[in-house]
N, C-alpha and C positions, 0 to 999 in steps of 0.2 A: 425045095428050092430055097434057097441062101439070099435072104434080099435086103439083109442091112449090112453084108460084107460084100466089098466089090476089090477089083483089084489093086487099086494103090491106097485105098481109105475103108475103112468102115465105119460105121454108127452107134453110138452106143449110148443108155441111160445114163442120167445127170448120177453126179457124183459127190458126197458134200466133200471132195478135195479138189471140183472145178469151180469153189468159190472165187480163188485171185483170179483165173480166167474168164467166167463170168462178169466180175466186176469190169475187169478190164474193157470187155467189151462194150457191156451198157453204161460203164460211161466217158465213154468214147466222144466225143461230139462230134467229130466229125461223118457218123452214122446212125446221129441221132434224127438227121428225118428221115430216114428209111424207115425210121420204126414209131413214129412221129411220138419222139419224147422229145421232152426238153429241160427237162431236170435229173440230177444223178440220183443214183440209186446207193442206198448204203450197207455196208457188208451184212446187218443186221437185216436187212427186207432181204437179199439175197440168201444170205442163210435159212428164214423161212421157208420163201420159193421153196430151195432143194430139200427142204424137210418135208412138203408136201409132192413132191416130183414122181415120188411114189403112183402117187393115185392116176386113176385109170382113165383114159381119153374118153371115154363115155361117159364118165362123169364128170371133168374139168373141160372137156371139150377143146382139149389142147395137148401137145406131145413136141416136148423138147428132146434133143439129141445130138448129142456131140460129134463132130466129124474129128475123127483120128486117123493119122497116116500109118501105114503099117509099124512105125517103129513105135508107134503111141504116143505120137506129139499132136497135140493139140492144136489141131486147124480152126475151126468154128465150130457154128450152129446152124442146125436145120430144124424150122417149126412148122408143126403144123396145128391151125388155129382156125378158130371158128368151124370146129367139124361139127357135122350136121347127121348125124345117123337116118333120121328120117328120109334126105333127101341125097346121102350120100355124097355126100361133101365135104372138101375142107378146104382152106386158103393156105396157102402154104411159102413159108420163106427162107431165105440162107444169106447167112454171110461166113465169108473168110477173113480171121480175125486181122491178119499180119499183111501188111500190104506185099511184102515178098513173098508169101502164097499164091497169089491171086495171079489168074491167070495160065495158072499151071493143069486144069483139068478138074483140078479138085469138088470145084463146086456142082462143076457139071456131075462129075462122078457120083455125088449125095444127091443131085437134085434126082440123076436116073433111079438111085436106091430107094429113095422115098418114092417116088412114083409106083415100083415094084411093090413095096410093104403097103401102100395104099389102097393098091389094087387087091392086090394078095390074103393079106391081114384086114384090112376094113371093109372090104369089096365097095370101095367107091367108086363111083360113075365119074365123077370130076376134081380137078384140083383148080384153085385158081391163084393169082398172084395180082400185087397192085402195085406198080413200080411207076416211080419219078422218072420223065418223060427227058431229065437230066443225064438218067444210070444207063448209060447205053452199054455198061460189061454186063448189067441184069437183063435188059431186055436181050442181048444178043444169046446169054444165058438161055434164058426161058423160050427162045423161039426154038435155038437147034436143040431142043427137047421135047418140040411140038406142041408146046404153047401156042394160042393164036390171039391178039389183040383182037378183043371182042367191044372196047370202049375207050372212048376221053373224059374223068372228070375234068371239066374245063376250072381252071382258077382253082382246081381244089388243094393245095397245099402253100401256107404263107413261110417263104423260103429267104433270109435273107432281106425281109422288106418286098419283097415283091410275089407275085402270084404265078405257081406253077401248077402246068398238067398234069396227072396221074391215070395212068392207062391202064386199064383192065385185060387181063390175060388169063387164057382158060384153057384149060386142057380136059377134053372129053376121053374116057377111055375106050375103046376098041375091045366089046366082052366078043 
């Protein structure tokens, strides 16, 4: 079974020629609390990054992947972070980099892929996600994918001067 190509995108290993793409995205600000940064990043740390991109989720305990459309344009990112071999786990996130992407399928389409390769390839039991109580295209994401809101950090994210919720979402697998 094929579980990092779906039908209008696939996934693929970092690249050192999605440096300008990467940048673009992490420094983005307008998506910088989703990923609670708030400083940019510069070509130089990003060049690192994809110098080690190589190395193995068992040992960095993370797995970056690019979502590309069949003609090989460059959609986004999908991560998987804080995996947990022990417990079979990992948190898992996406963005679509171009606002004119979004909405189109796309992310759903990666988010299903990743859940396959997780299952598949790492035999996890769970994934989870923490999204801003704000992002209602993430959360509506993550649920028709069979996510289920399992929490509120109340007040956990300082947004703008003011204090937002950040909801916990889990997906158990069905072995």
């Amino acid at each position: 079974m094929l579980t990092l190509k779906g039908k209008n995108i696939y996934l693929r290993a970092l690249e050192p020629e999605d440096i300008d793409f990467i940048y673009t995205i992490e420094n983005d600000e307008r998506i910088w609390e989703m990923s609670s940064t708030q400083t940019p990043y510069s070509r130089f740390l990003i060049m690192q990054y994809l110098e080690n991109a190589h190395q193995d989720i068992y040992e960095i305990k993370q797995l970056r992947l690019v979502i590309c459309a069949k003609d090989d344009a460059l959609l986004g990112l999908i991560d998987l972070f804080d995996f947990n071999p022990t417990h079979n786990r990992a948190g898992v996130g996406v963005i679509i980099a171009e606002d004119e992407n979004r909405g189109k399928g796309y992310g759903a389409e990666a988010l299903e892929l990743i859940i396959k390769y997780g299952k598949t390839h790492l035999r996890l039991h769970q994934l989870y996600a923490n999204i801003s109580e704000h992002n209602t295209a993430s959360i509506k994401l993550f649920e028709n994918q069979g996510f289920n809101k399992i929490g509120v950090k109340k007040e956990w994210n300082l947004i703008n001067g003011s204090y937002t919720d950040e909801f916990l979402y889990q997906l158990i697998y069905v072995h």
